[in-house]
N, C-alpha and C positions, 0 to 999 in steps of 0.2 A: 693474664692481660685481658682475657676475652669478660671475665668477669667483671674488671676494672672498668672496661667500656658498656657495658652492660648496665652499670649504675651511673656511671654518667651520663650515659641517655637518657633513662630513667627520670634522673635528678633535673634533667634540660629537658623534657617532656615535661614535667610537676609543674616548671617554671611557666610551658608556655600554654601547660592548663588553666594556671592559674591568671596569667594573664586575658585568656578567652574568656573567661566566667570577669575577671574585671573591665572586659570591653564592657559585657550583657549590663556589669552595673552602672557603666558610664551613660548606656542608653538611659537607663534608668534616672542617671543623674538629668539628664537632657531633657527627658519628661516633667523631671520637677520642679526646672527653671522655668521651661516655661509655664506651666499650671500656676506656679508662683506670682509671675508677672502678671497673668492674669486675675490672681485673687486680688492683686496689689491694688490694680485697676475698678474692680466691681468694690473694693472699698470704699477707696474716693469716692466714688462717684453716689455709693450710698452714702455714707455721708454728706454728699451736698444733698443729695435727695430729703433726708431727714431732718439735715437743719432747717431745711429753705419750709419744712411743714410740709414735703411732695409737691411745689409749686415749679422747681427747675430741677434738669438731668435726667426727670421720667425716660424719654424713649433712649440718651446717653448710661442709664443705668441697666436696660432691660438689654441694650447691644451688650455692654461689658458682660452682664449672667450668662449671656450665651455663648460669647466667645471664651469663660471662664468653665462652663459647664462641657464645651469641646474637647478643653482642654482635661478636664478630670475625665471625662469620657477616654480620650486618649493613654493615660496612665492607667487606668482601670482596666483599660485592655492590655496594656502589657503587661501589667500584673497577671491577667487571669491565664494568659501562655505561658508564664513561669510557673505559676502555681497546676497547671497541667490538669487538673481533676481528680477524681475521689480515685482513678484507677494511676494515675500516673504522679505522686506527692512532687511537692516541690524538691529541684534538688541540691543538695548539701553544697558551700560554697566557701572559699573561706572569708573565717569571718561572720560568715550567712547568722549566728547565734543574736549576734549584735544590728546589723543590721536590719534582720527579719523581722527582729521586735523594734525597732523604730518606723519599719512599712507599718505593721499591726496600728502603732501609735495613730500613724498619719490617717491610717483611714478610719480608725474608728473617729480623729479630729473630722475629717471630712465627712462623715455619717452625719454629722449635725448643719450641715449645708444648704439644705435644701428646708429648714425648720425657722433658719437664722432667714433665709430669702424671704420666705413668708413672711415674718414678722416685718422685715424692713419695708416690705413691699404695703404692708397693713398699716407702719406705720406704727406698731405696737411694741416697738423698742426705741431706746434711745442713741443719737450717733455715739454717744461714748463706749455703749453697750455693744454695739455693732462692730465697731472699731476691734474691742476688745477680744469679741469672737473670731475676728478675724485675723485678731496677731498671734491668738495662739494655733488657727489652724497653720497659717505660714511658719511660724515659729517650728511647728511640729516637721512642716515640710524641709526645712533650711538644717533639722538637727539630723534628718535621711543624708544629707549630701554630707553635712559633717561626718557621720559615720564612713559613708563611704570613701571618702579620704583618710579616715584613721586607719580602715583593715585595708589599705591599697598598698599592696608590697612591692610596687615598681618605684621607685623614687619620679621617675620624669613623671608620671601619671601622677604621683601622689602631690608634686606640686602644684599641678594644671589643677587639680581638685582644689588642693588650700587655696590659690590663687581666687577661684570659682565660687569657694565656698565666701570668701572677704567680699567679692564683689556682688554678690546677692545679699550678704548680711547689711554691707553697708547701702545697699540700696533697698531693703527693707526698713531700715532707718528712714533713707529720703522716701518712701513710700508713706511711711505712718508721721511725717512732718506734713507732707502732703493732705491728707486726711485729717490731720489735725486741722490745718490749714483754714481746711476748705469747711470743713464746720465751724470755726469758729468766723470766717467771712461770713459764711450764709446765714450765722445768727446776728450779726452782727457786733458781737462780742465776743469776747476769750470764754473759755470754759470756766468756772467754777474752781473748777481745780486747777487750772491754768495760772487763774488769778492769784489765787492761796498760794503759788508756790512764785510768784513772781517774774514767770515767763521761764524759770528753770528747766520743764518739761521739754518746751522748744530748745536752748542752748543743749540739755542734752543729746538730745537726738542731732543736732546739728554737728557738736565734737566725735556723737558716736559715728556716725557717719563719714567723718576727714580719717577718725583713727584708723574704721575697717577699710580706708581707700587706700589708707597707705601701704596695710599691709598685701593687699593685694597689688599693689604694685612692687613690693620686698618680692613677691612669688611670680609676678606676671612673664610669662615669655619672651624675648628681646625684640621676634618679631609681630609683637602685640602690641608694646608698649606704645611704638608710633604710633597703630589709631588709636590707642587711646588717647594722645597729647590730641588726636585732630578733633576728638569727641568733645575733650575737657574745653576745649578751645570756642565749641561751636553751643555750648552751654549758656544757658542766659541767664550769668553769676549776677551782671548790675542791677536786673528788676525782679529776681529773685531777692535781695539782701536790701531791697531797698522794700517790699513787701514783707521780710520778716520784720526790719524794722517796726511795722506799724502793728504786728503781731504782739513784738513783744510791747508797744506801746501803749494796744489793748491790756494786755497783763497789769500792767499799772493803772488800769482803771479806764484810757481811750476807747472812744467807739469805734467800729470797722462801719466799711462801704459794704453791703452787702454787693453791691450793683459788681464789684470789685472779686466773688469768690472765683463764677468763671474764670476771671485774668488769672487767678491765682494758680485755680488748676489746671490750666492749660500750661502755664510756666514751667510748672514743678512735673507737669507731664510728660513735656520737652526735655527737659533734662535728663528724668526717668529712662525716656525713649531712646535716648544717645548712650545712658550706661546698659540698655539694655544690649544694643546691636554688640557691646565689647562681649556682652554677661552672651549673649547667644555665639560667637565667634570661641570663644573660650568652649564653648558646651560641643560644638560642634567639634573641635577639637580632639577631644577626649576619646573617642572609637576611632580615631587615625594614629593617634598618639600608641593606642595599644596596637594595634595594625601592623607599627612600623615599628613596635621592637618584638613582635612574633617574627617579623620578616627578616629583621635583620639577625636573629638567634638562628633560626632556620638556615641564613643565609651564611653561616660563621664558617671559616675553613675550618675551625677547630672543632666541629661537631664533633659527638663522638657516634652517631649515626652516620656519617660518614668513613670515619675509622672503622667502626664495624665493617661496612662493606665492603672495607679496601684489605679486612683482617679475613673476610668469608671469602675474598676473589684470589687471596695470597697462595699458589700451590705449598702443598703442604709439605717438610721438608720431613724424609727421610734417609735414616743411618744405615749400612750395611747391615745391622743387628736388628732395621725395625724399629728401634726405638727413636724417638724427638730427639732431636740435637736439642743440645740445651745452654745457654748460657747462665751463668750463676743458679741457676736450679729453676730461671724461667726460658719459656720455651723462647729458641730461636725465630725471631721476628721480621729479621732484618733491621740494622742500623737508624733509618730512615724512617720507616713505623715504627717503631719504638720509641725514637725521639718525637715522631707526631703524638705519639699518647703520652707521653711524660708531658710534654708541651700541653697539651691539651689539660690533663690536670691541674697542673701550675696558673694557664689563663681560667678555668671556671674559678678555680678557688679565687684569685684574685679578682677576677670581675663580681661575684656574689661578696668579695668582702668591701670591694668600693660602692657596690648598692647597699649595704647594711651603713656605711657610714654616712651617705649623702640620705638615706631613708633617718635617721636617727638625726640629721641636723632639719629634715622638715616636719617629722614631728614635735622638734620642740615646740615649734608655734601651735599645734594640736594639743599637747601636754597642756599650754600656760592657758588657753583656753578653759579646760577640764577643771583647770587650779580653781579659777574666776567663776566657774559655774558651781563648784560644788562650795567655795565660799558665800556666792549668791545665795544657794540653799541655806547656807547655817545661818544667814541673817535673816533672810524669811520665816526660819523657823523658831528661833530665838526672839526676834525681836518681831515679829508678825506683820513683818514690810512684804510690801507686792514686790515685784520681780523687778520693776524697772526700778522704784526705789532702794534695792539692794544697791542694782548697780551703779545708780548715781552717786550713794552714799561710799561704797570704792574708791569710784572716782576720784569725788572731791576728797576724800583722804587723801590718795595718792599723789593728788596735785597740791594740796596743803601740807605737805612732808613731802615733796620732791623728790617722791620713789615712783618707782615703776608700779602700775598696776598690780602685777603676776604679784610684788614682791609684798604690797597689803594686802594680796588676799592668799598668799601664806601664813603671814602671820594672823590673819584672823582662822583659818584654819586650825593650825598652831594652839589657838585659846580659844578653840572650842566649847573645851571640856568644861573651859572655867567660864562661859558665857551663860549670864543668868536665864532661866527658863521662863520661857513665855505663860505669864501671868493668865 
């Protein structure tokens, strides 16, 4: 029995190392909501810089670089305490294989930051161009917190994560409607490619944005979901929908009010700022959330760290012969601890097999993801579409055949093999 309990300590120690090293990632996650919000921000606002020719947002765009550059500041230091020095290596985590190489990713996306500034600030790129560098550093950023929800082995954390992960993707959406926005105000016209597609770029980003809201509200916490109703409420949907309107009326050829971009991004900034305080609330979340199921394992009558102690304080029973009394060929325990260690067996297994199955119904929303991205790729590759054209061309599948996403981009998975090569 003494060995019995001995691995179920063990086993509930792994547990709640594992959860320590997923607070450390949770921090991790907290750093790169907010760096994100901030890139979100120094977009926009280059973007009006650039369309308007550097005429408006100058000193609006040089506050955003610095409150964006704090924030990388920020993450870069806690990265460089994990990664310890050339004497102390970073250490092993689980999951760490997967995750590690999406930090890697992100910073090398972020090594190109301070290159893109310059140009913006010179004026020697274009807002589309600028835009574009910055959806993939966010991009890069937003697929770190994916990860870390996929190798998260506590179900209640792994939700807060999915939950966290929906609600920064779908407001990377309204981030880059924003940015689109605001350049096509400040030039006084839709883009070029705006135009060619007939205002479809904005409807996208508009549906992409309802979809990733809902599903974080499928994961949101119950004592979340109220501010969020007060947020969603305090949001300013009429002069927002009545300025896409005239977006997409550009698209059809209308001219915009330049005088009009400010209002724009100030709207859509507002709104930002409201999903933000949920997107921060959630992030904050995340280091209590593990906190409070170290405490409450710790806290469990059924330890078996506690069973030990009660098995090393038990005087020790001996027979006239010397030898352990014994029953059925294990040593005599007493009644009472014995039934606590049998017990004790009985609830770990059952408590680890009810987190394998609520952990297994929140990855399915991470699975149908994975599905979506790696059909994403085979149309990009096959057919030589950019990334957001994959996904729009899904879409509208899915919604012209009344299937689920996940389910056209199985099947184009599926017919891979038989998808003609990019010419």
């Amino acid at each position: 029995m003494n060995s019995t309990l001995a691995f179920l300590a063990a086993a509930r120690q792994c547990e709640i190392h594992d959860l320590e090293h997923l607070a450390r990632s949770c921090d991790l996650v907290q750093a790169v909501s907010e760096l994100v919000h901030r890139l979100q921000g120094e977009r926009g606002a280059s973007n009006l810089f650039l369309a308007s020719g550097g005429e408006v947002f100058v000193s609006q765009r040089e506050a955003c670089v610095a409150l964006s550059a704090q924030a990388e500041a920020a993450l870069r230091s806690w990265l460089a305490q994990v990664e310890g020095g050339q004497d102390a290596p970073i250490v092993a985590v689980p999951g760490g294989a997967r995750l590690f190489t999406r930090i890697a990713v992100a910073l090398h996306a972020l090594d190109g930051l301070a290159e893109l500034r310059a140009e913006v600030a010179a004026r020697r790129c274009k807002a589309a161009d600028a835009t574009l560098r910055f959806n993939r550093m966010v991009a890069a950023l937003l697929a770190l917190v994916f990860e870390a929800a996929d190798v998260a082995a506590d179900p209640a954390v792994s939700r807060l994560l999915v939950a966290l992960f929906n609600l920064m993707q779908g407001k990377e959406h309204a981030g880059q409607e924003r940015a689109a926005g605001a350049a096509a105000f400040a030039a006084g016209a839709a883009a070029a490619s705006t135009a060619a597609a007939g205002g479809q770029d904005l409807l996208h980003l508009i549906d992409a944005q309802e979809a990733c809201l809902e599903r974080f509200e499928a994961f949101c916490p119950t004592e979340l979901l109220g501010t969020w109703a007060q947020a969603k409420a305090a949001m300013p949907m009429g002069e927002l929908e009545r300025m896409r309107r005239r977006l997409l009326a550009a698209a059809q050829g209308a001219m915009l009010d330049p005088a009009q971009a400010q209002a724009w991004f100030a709207c859509c900034s507002q709104r930002l700022e409201l999903i933000r305080d949920t997107e921060a609330a959630l992030a904050q979340g995340l280091r209590a959330a593990c906190l409070q199921r170290i405490a409450a394992l710790q806290a469990d009558p059924d330890d078996p760290q506690s069973l030990l102690r009660a098995l090393a304080a038990q005087p020790e029973p001996v027979s006239p012969s010397g030898v352990l009394p014994t029953e059925d060929g294990v040593e005599a325990l007493g009644p009472r601890l014995r039934r606590s260690i049998v017990d004790a067996l009985h609830a770990q297994a059952q408590r680890l097999q009810a987190m394998n199955d609520e952990l297994a119904a929140v990855r399915t929303a991470l699975d149908e993801r994975k599905l979506i991205e790696r059909a994403k790729g085979e149309l990009m590759r096959h057919q030589g579409l950019a990334e957001d054209e994959a996904y729009r061309l899904l879409r509208r599948t899915a919604m012209n055949q009344g299937r689920r996403l996940v389910d056209v981009a199985q099947a184009v998975l599926a017919m891979s093999d038989l998808l003609p090569p990019r010419s």
